[in-house]
LOTIBA-821622 format. One record per residue: residue in three letters; x, y, z of N, C-alpha, C in turn. Coordinates in steps of 0.02 Angstrom, whole numbers, plus 50000, padded with zeros to 5 digits. Atoms other than C-alpha are relative to their C-alpha. Layout:
BEGIN
alaXYZXYZXYZ;...
END
This chain:
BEGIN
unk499295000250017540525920657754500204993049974;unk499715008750022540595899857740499884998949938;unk500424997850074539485901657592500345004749949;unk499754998250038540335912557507500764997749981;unk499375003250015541955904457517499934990949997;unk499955008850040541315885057463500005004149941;unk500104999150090540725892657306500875001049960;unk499464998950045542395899457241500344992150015;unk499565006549990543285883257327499594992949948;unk500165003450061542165872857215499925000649931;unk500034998150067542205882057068500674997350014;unk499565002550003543965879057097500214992649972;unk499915006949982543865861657127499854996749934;unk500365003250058542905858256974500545001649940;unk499354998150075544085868456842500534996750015;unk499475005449980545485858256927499764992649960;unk500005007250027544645842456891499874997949902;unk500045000450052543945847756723500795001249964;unk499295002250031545855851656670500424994250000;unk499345005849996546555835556754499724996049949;unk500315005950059545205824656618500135003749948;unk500004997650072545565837556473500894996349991;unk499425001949996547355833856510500494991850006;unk499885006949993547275815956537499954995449938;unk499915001850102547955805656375499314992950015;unk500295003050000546525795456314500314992549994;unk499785006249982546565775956348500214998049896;unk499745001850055547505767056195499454992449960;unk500335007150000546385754656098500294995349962;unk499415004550015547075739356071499444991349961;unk500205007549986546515721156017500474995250034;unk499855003949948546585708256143499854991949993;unk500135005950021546645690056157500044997750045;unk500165003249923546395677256321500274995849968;unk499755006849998547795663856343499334994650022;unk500105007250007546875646756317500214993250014;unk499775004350000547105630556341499624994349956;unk500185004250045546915618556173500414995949982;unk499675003950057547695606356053500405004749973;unk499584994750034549145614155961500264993849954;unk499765003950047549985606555827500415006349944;unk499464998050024551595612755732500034997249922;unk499975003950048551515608855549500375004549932;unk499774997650073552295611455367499264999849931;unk500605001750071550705611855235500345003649928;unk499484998550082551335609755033499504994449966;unk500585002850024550355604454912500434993149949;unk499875006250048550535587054812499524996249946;unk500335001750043549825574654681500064990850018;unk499915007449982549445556754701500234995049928;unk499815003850060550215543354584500044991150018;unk499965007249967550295524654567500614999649992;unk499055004349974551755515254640500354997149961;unk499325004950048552155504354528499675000849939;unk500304999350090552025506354336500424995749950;unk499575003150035552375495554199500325002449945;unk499744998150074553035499054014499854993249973;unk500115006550057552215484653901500695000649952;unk499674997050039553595485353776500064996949939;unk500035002250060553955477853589500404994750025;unk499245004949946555255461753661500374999549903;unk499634999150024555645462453472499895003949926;unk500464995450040555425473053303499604996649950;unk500645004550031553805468253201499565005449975;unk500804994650026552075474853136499594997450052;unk500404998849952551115480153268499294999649987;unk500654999850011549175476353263499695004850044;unk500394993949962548015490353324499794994950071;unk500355001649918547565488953512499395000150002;unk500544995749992545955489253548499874999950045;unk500044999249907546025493253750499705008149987;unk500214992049975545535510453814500525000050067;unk499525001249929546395517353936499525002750080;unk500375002549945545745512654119499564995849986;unk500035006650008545305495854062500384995950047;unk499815002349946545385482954202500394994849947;unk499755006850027546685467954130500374997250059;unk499885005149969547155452554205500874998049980;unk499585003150024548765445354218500104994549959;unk499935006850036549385434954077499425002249918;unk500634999350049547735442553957500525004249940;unk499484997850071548485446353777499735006649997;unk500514992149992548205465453764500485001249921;unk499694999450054549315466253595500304995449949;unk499555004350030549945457153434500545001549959;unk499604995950043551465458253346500474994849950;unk499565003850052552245450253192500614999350000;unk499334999450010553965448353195500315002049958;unk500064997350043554925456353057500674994850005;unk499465004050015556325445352986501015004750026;unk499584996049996557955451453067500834995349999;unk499475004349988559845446253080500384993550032;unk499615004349952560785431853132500295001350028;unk499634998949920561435434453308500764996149989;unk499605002549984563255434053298500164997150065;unk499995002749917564195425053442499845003650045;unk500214994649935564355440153545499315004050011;unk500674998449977562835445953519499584994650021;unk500335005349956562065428253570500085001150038;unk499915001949914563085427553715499595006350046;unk500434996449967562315445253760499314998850019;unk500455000550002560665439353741499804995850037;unk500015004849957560885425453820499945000050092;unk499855001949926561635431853971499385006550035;unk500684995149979560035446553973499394993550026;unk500605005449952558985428554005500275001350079;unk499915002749929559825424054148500045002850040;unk500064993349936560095442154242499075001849995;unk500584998249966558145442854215499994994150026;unk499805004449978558275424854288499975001850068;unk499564998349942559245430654427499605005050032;unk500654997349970558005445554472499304998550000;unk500625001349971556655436954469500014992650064;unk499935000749961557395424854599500105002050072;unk499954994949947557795439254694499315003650051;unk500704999749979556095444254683499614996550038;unk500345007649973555495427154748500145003750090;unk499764999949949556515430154897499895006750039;unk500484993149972555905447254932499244999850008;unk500804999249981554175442654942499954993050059;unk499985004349964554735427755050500025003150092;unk499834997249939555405440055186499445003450022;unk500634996249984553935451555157499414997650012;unk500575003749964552735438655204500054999350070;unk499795001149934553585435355362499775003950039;unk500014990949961553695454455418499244999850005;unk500524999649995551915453755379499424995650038;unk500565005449954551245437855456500125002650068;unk499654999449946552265442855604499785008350024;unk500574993449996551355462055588499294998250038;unk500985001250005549545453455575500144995850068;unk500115003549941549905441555729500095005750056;unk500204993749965550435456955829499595003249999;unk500374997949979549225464855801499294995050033;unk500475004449961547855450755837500094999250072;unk499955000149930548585448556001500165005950041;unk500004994249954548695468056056499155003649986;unk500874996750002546655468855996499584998150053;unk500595002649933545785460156139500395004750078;unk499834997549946547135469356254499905009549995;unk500184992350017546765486156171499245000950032;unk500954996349992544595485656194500104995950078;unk500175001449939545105479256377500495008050044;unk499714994549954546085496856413500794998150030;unk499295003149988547825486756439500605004449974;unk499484996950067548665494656290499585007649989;unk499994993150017548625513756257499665001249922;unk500224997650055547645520556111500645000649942;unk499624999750038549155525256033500564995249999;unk499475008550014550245509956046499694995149955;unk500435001150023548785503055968499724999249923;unk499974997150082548665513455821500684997649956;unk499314998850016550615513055806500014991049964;unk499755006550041550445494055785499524997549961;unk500574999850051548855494555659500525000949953;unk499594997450047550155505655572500384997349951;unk499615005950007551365493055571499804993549949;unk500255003250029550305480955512499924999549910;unk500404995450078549505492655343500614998749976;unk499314999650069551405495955286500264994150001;unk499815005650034552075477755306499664996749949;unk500515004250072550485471155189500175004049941;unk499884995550046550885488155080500524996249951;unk499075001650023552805480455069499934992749965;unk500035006950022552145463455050499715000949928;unk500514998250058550875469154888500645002249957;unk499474997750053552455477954808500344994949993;unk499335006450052553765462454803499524995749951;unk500455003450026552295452254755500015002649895;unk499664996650033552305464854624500534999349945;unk499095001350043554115464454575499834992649991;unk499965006450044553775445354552499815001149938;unk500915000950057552245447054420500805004449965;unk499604997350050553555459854338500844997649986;unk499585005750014555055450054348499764994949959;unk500215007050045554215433754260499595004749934;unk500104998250045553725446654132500745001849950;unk499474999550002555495451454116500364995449942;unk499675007650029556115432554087499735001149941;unk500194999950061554855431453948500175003349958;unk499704995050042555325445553854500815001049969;unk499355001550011557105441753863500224994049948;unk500255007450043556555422653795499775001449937;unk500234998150078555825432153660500475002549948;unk499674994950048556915443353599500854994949981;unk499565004250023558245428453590499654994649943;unk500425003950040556945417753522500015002649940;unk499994997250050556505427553390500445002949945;unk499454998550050558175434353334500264995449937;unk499695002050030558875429453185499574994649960;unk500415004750031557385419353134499555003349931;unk500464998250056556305420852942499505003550030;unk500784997549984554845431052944499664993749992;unk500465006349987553495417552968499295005350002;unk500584996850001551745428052914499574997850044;unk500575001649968550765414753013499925000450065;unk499814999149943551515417853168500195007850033;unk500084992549951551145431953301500184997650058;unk499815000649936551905435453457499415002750035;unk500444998849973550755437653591500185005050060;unk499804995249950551085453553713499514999650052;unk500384999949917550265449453887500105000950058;unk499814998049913550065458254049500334995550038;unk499325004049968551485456354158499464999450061;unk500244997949942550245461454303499295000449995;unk501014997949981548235463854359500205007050001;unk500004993250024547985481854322499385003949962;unk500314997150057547405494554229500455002649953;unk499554998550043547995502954081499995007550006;unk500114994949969548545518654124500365004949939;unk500034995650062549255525953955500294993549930;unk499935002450067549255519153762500505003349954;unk499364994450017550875525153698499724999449902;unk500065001050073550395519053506499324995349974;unk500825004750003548405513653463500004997149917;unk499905001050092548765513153259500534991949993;unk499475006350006549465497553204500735002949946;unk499535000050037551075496953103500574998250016;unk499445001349985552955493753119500265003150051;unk499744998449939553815495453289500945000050003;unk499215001349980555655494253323499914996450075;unk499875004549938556195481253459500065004850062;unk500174994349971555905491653621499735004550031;unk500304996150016554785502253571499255000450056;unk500494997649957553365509353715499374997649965;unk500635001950036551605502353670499335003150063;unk500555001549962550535501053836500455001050072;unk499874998449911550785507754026499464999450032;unk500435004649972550015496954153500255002150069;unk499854998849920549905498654349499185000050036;unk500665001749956548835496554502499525007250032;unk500104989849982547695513054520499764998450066;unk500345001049919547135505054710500795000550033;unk499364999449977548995505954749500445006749989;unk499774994550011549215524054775500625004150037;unk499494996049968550645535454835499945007750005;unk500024990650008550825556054867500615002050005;unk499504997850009552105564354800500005007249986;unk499964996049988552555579154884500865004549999;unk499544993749991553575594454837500255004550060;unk499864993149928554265603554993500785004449994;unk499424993350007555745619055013500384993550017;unk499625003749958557165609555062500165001150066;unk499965000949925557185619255218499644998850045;unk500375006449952555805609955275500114993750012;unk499845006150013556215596055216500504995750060;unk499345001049964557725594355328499604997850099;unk500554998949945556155594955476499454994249997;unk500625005049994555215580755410500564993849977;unk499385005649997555935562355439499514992949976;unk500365007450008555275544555371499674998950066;unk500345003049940553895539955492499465004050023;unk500164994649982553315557355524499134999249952;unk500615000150015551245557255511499955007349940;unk500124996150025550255565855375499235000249984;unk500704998949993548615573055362499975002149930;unk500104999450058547855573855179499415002949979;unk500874997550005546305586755144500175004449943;unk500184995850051545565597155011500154996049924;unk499835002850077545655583054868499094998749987;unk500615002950000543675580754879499694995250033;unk500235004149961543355570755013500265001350080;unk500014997149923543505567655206500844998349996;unk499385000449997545405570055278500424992250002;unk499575006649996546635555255254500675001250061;unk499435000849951547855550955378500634995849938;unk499625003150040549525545855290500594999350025;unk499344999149952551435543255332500675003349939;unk499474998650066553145548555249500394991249987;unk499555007250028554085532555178500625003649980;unk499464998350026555435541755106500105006749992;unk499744992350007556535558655090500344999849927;unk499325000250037557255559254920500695003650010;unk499284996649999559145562754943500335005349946;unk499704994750031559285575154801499505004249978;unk500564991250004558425591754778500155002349928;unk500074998450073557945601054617499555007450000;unk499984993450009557775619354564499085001949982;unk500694999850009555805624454540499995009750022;unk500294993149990555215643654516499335001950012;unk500704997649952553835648754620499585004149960;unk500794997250013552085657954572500455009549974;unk499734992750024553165674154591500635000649983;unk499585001450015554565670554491500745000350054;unk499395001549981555875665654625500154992650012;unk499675007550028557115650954597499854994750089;unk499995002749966556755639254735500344992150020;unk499575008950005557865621754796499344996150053;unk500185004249955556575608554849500094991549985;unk499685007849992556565588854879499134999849976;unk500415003150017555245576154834499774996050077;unk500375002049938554315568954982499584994049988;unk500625003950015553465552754963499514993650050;unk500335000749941552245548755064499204992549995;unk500465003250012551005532455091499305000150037;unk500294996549962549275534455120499874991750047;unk500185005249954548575524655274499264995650020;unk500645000049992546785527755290499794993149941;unk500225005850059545595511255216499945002949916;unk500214997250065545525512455036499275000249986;unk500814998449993543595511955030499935007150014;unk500304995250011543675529355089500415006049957;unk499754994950031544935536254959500044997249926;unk500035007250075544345523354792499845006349958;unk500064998250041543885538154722500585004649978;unk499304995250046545675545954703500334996749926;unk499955003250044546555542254546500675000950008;unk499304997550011548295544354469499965009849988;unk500044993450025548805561554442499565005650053;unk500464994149952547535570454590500305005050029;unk499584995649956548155584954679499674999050084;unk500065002149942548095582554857500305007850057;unk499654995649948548585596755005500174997550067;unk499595003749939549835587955148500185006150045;unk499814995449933549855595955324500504993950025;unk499545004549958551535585655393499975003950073;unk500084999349950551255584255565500754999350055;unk499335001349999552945588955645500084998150086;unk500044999049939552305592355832499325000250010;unk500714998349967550745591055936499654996450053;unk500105001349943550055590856084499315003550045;unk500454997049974548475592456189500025004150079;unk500094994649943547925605156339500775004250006;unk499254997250010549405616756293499535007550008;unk499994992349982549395635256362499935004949943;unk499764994850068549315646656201499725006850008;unk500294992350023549185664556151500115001749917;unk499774999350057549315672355977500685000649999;unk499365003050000551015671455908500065011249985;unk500094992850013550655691655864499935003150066;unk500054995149908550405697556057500854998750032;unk499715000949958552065689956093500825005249964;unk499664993150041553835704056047500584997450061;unk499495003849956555645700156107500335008350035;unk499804993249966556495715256225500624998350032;unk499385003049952558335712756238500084990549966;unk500035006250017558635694356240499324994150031;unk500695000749991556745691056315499495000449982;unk500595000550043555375687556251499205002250064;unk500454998549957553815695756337499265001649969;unk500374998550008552155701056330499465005750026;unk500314993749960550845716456384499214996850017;unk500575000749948549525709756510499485005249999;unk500824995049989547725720256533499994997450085;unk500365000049949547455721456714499655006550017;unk500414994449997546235733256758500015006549962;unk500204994950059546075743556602500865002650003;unk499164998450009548255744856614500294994649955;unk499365004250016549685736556524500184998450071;unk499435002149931550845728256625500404995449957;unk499555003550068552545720656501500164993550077;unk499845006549977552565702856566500484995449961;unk499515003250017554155693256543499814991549994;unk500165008049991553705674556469500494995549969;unk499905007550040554455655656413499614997449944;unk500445004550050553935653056240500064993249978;unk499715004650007553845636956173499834997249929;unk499955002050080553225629056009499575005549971;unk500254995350032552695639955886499544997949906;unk500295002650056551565637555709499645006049963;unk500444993950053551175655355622499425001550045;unk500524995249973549725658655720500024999550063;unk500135002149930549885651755899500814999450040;unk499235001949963551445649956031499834995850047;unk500205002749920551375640556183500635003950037;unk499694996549954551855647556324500204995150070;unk499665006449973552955636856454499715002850070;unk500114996249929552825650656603499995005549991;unk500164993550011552405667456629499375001650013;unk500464996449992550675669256607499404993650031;unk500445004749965549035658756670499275001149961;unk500655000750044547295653356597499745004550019;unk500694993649991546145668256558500205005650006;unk499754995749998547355679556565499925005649928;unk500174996550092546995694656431500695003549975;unk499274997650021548525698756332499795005149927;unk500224995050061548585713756197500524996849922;unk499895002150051548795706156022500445006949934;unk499664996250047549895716855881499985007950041;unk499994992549963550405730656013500295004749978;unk500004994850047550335747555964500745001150030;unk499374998649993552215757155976500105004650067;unk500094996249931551435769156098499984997450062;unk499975004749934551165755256242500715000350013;unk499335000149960552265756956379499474996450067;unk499925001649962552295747156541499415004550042;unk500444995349964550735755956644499325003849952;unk500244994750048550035763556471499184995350034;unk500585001649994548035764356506499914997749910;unk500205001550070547215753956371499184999250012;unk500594998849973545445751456324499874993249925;unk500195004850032544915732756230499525002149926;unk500734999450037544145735556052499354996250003;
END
């Protein structure tokens, strides 16, 4: 009698269980991702072009017959080295007022190139007063006194006061080119042609020659563009960004410089330009961005081979910070005015309520909520609910 009544009670038992697994919704599969703890970093990347800082304009100081050049361009010249000649062409006698104009064009270049003086007077200072700081925070740096990055910060310091000092320097050499040219073009006025006599056009600056506006000889007008000169070791990056980044990145703010053909440059911003300008994007929409210009930092030895004109790709570094909590920025979905996430514990969901905190397109940090090693479900499906069985692709 016992025997005959297991059998049916396990046939039972079994079609019971085989309906409760036919009936049971299969587990949901999901991809998953394990909070971490790394480096994070918050950034804007926009692409730019490198250019030199300072550029000259050789120019005609008055009108004449121009003799052929014979430079190339990226030809090293020296300050002061004749790179052009030019005949004078017999022109008017300088009434009064036009003397007195001419006159008083000496003395305002005069006057800026005193100015100049005095700008490279200050910028020596800033700079001696850079280089001694730093000499006396280097023996306290390789003894562990001073912080790595206090360190750097006043290296930093150092690079852009010599930068600042190299540019007035600069503005002198082109100031006392100035004067001359002014001396000329009074000089010369109003005087006979004289066949035997050539003016001599010589670098305002050490340089190169970085474009030949006119290689043919012949008649010029007073003025007139000949030769563009500048320092190609004295480079800058000039970066395009939206303006609503822009508004996110501030003078001072680090920049990382890769994908120009070489190893990454470290660089900084120097300046925001204050006015923005209309530019249409790849897929024709009108876009407002600013100009960004940025100096680099890294030794020149390891960036001699950039030139004018390079394109460059700038990651501005807006935020960042090491051993930071993260998950993908795709696992995390707001519910209400909370921001949460769906936990894996033992082959379940579970909607965990978290504190996000910086964010960068692929990564979040997470303030509170969740804990290292924790597995969180990445781009959750619509069907997850609170309990839903899941199953890791």
């Amino acid at each position: 009698m016992k025997k005959n009544r297991i059998i049916p009670i396990g046939i039972a038992l079994g079609l019971a269980a085989a309906l409760y697994w036919s009936l049971k919704p299969a587990p949901v599969l999901v991809e998953s991702a394990v909070a971490k703890r790394a480096q994070m970093r918050v950034t804007i990347d926009e692409e730019g072009v490198t250019r030199v800082k300072h550029r000259y304009i050789v120019s005609a100081p008055v009108a004449g017959y121009l003799h052929r050049i014979d430079h190339d361009v990226g030809k090293i010249v020296a300050s002061g080295e004749v790179l052009a000649t030019l005949e004078p062409l017999p022109s008017d006698v300088l009434d009064p007022r036009r003397r007195a104009e001419a006159q008083a064009r000496v003395s305002a270049a005069r006057a800026s190139l005193r100015s100049a003086e005095q700008q490279v007077a200050a910028a020596k200072a800033d700079a001696d007063f850079a280089r001694s700081e730093y000499d006396r925070k280097k023996p306290l740096a390789d003894k562990g006194a001073i912080s790595a990055e206090a360190m750097s910060e006043t290296e930093s310091i150092k690079r852009r006061a010599l930068a600042v000092l190299q540019s007035a320097r600069f503005t002198v050499d082109v100031a006392r080119y100035e004067v001359d040219a002014a001396k000329t073009m009074l000089q010369y006025s109003g005087q006979k042609a004289n066949n035997n006599h050539r003016v001599p056009l010589a670098a305002p600056i050490s340089g190169a020659i970085l474009k030949i506006f006119k290689e043919s000889e012949g008649v010029v007008a007073a003025g007139s563009m000949l030769l563009e000169l500048g320092e190609p070791r004295a480079l800058e990056v000039a970066i395009d960004a939206l303006s609503a980044d822009a508004v996110r990145i501030n003078p001072g703010t680090d920049v990382l410089l890769k994908r120009w053909g070489g190893d990454t440059l470290e660089a900084r911003v120097r300046t925001i330009e204050p006015v923005g300008f209309t530019k249409v994007s790849a897929l024709g929409v009108e876009e407002q961005r600013v100009w960004i210009i940025v100096d680099i930092l890294s030794p020149p030895e390891q960036w001699q081979a950039l030139g004018d004109g390079y394109r460059v790709e700038a990651q501005f570094l807006l935020w960042q910070q090491d051993d930071v909590l993260t998950i993908p920025e795709a696992a995390v979905f707001k519910v209400g005015q909370q921001w949460s996430a769906f936990v894996i514990e033992g082959g379940r969901v579970s909607m965990r309520e978290l504190e996000p905190g910086q964010r960068n397109g692929l990564e979040v940090q997470v303030i509170d909520g969740l804990s290292e090693g924790e597995q969180v479900v990445v781009y959750p499906d619509e069907r997850l609910e609170d309990g839903s069985s899941v199953r890791a692709r």
